[in-house]
LOTORKOL-380461 format. One record per residue: x, y, z of N, C-alpha, C, O, CB in turn; residue in one letter. Coordinates in steps of 0.001 Angstrom, whole numbers, plus 500000, padded with zeros to 6 digits. Glycine has a CB too. Example, Ala and Ser with C-alpha at 12.3 -4.5 7.8 and 13.67 -1.06 7.14 Angstrom:
<pts>
513190494310507800512300495500507800513200496700507800514236496681508465511308495527509046A 512850497750507080513670498940507140512900500030507870513409501138508039514084499402505725S 
</pts>
This chain:
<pts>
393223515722386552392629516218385335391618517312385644391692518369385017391971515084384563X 390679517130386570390009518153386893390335518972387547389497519870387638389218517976387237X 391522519160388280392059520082388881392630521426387693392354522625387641393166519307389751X 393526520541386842393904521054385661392388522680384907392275523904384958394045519258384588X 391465521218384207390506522360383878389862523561384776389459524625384305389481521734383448X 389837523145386356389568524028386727390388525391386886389919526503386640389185523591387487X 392091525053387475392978526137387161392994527180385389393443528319385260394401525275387410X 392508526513384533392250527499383076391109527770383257390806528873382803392386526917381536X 389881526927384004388169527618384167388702529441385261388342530598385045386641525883385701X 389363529038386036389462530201387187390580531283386388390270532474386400390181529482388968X 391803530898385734392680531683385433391930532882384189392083534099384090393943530714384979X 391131531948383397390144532553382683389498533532382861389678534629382333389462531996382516X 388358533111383923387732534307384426388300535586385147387819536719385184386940533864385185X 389622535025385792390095536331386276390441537080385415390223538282385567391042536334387074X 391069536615384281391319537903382857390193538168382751390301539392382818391931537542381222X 388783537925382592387626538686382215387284539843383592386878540995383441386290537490381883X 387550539222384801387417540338385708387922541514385834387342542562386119387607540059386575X 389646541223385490390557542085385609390390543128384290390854544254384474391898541322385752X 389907542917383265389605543962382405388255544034382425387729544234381331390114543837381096X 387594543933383304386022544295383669386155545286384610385456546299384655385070543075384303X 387104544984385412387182545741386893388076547142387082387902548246387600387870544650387961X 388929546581386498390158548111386459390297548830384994390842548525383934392072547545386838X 389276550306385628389016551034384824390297551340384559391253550821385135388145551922385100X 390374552253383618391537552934383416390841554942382975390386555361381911392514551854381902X 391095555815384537390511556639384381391835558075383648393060557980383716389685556702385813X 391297558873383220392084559933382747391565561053382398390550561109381704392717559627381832X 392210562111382846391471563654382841392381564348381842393542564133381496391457564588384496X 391160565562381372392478566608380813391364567845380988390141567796381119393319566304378773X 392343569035380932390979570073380780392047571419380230393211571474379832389840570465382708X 391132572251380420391771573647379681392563574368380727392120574709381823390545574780379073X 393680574551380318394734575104381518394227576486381316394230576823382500396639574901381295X 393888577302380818393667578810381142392136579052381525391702580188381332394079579776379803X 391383578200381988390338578303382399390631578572384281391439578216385138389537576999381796X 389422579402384168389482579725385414388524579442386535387621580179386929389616580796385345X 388881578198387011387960577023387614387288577774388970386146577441389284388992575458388086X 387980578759389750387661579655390639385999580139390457385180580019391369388723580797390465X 385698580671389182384297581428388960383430580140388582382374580643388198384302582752387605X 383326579060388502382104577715388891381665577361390138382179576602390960382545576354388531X 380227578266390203379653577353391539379032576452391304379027575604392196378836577883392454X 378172576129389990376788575529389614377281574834388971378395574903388453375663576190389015X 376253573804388897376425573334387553375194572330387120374643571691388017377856572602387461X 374748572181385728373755571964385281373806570316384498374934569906384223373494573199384491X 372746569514384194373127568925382938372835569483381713372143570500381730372672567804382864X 373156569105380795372884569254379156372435568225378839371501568363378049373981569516378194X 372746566868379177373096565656378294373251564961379261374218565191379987374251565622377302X 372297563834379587372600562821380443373068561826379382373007561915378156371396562363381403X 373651560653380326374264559649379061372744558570378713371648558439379257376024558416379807X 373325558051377699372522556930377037373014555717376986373867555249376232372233557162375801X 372101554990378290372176553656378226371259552853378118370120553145378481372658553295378996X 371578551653377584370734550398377618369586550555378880368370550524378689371801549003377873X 370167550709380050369786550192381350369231551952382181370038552834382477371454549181382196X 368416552002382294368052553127382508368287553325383872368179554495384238366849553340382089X 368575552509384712368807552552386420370376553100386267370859553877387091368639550699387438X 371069552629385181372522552676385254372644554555384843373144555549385369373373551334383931X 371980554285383800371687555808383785371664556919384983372375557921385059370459555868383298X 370784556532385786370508557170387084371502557218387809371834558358388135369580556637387807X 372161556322388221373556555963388621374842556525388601375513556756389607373780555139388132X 375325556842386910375760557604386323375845559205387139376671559823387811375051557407385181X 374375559429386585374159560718386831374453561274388775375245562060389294372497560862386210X 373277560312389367373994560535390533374967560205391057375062560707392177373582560398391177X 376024559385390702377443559420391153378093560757391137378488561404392107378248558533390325X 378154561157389489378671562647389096378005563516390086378661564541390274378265563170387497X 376866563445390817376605564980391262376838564655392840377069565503393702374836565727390821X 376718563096393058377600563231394556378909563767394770379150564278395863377843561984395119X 380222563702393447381177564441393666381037565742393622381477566678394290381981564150393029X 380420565646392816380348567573392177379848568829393727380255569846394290378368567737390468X 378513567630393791378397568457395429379587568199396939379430568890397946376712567827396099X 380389567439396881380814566881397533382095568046397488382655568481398495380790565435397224X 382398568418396134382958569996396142382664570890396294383582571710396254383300570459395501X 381282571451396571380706572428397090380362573164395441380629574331395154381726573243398329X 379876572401394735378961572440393561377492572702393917376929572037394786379047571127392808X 376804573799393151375727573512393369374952572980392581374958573616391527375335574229393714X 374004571777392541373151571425391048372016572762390627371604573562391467372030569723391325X 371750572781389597370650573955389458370019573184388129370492572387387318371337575840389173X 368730573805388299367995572895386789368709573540385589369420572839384870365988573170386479X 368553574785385361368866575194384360370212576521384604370096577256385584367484575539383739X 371397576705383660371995578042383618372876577807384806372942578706385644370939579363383720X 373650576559384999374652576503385994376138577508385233376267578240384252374975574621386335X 376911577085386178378179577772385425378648576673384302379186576841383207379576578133386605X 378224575442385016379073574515384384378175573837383765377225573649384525379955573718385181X 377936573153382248376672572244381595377983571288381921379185571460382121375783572503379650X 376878569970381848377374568600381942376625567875380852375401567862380726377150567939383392X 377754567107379865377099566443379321378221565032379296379437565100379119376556567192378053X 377470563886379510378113562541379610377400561441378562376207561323378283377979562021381203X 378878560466377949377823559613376939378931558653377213380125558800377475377325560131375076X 377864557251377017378802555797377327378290555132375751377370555219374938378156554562379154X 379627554407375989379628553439374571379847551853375211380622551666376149381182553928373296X 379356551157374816380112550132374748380281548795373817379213548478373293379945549869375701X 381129548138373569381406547081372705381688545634373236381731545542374463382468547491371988X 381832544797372707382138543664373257383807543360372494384314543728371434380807542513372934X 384373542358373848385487541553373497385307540026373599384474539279374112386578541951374318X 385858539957373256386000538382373043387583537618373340388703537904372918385592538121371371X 387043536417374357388533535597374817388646534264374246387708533911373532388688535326376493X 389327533693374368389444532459374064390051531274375509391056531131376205390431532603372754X 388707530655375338388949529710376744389545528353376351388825527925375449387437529362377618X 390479527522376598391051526634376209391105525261377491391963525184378371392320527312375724X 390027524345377293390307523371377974390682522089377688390098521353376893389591523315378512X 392104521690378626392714520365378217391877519004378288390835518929378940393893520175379075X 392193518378377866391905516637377737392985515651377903394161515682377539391398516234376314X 392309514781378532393889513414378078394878513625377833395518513071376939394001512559376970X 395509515030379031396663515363379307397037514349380996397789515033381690396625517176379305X 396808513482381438397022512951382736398776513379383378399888512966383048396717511170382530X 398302514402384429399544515413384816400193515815384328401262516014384904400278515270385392X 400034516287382746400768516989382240401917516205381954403078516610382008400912518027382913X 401519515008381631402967514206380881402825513504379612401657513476379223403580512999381799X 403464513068379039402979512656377923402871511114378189403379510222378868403829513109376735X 401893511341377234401145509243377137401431508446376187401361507218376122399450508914376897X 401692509063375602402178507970374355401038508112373660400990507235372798402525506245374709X 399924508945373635399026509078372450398259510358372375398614511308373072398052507972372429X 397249510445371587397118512279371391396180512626371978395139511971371917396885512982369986X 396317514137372961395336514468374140394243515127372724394258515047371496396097515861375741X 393499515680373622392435516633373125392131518292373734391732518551374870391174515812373373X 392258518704373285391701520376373876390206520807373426389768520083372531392780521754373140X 389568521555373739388225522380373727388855523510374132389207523888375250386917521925374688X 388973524154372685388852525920372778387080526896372715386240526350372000389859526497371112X 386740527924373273385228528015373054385660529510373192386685529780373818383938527191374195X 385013530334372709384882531889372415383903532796373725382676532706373770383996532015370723X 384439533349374374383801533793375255383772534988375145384796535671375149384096533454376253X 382688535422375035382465536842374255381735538028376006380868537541376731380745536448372416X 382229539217376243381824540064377361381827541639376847382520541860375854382873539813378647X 381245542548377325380971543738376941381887544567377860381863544616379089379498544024376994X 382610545138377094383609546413378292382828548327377663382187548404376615386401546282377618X 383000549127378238382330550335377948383481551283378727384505551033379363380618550399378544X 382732552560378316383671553938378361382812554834378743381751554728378127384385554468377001X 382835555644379479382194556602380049382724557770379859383912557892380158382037556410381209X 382134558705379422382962560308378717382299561536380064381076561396380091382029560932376377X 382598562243380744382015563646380941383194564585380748384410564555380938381314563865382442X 381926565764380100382437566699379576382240567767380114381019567887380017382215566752378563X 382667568757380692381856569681381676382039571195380223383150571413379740382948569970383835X 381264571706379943381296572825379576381160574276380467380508574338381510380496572663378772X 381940575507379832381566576767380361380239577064380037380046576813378847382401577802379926X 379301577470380571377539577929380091378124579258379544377483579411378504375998578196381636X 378763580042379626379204581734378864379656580778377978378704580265377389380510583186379603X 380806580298377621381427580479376415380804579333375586380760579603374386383008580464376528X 380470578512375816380196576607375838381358576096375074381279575491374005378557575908374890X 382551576420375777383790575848375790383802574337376660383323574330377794384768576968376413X 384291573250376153384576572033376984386011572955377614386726573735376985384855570252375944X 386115572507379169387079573109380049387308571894380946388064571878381918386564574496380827X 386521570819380477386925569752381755386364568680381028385216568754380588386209569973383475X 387326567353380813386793565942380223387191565304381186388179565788381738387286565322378841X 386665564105381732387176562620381903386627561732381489385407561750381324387317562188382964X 387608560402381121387380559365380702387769558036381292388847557442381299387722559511379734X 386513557719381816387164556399382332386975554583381702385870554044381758386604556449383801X 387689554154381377387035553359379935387233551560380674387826551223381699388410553766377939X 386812551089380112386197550137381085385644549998382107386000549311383064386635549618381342X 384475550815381959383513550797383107382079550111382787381441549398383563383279552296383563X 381757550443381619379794550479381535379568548951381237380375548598380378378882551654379895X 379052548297381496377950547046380490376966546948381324376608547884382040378522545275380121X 376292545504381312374831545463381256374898544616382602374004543809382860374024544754379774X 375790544784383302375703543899384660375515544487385815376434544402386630376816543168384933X 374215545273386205374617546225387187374934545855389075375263546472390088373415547228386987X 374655544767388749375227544361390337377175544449390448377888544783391395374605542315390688X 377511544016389129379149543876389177379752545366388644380964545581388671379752542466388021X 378816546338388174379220547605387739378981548618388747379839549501388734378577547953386532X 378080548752389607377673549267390733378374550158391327378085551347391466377468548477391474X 379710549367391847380376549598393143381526549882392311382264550724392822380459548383394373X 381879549475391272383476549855390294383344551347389583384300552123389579383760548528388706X 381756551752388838381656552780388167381768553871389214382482554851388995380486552757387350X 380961553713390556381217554568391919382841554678392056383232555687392643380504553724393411X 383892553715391562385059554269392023385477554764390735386346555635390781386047553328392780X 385193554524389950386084555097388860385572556856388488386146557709387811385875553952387357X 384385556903389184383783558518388905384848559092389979385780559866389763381761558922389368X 384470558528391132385153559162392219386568559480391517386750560640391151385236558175393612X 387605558501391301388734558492390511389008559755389758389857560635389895388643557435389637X 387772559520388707387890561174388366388195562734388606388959563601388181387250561347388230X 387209562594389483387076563673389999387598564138391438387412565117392161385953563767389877X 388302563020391496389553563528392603389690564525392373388893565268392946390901563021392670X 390720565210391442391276566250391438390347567845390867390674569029390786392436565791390665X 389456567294390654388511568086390294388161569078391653387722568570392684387327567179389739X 388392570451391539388535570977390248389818571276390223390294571864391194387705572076389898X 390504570989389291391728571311389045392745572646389256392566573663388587391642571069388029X 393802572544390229394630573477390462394982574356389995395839574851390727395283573258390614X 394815575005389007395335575981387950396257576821388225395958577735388994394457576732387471X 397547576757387713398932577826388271398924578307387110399352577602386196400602577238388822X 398340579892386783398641581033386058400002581288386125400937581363386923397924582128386470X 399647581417384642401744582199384561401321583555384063400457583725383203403327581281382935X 401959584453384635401513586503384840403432586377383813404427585656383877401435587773387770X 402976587545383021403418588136382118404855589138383282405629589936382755401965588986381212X 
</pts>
């Protein structure tokens, strides 16, 4: 019997991990932009969070890649403004534990269950890179299930899911000539 509740206590939590943990990241940007003329780049807009360390976090993740491309940060009048904003909401699961099921056979009389609502916060993280000439957005990613209020378990996942991002950053651009 207790083996039982514990296999739905553990199977449980791993669905809360597994959509805690694996972001789901995705880019798009402006194909006729010409990613070649960005050396700099600035913020506009740091994001807004609850947690103001996460904030920090945020921010320096993004500029470890950014420099990590041979970006330069500048206070003001980069090529590129950055502006990033997180949302987040809560979901809710449903945990279901058996009773006076003895191995899963039937007894000849009626078990009991305990269902209980387990409620967790998933979030989305937006950057937007703008042109400073035109203040055209030329570069988004989104990586969405990343942010809540746990920063020991968000830490090390939001670090991969930026990275994730900005893999490909800055993006290849194949001009098509007339």
């Amino acid at each position: 019997m207790r083996s039982i509740k514990t296999s739905f206590l553990g199977l449980g939590m791993l669905l809360i991990f597994a959509v805690a943990v694996f972001a789901k990241v995705t880019i798009d940007y402006d194909h006729a932009a010409d990613f070649s003329k960005y050396h700099s780049f600035s913020w506009i807009k740091e994001p807004n969070t609850r947690n103001p360390l996460m904030k920090e976090r945020i921010v320096g993740f993004i500029n470890i890649q950014l420099n990590n491309k041979d970006f330069k940060m500048v206070p003001n009048g980069g090529d590129l403004g950055i502006a990033a904003h997180t949302a987040t909401h809560e979901e809710k699961t449903l945990e279901t534990f058996y009773n006076d099921y003895p191995g899963w056979r039937w007894s000849g009389g009626w078990g009991g269950a305990t269902t209980t609502i387990e409620t967790y916060e998933v979030g989305t993280l937006v950057v937007d890179l703008f042109d400073s000439t035109t203040h055209e957005v030329v570069w988004r990613g989104v990586a969405s299930d990343t942010i809540t209020d746990n920063p020991e378990k968000n830490t090390k996942e939001l670090q991969k899911a930026i990275a994730d991002m900005f893999k490909q950053f800055p993006p290849k651009v194949k001009r098509l000539t007339d």
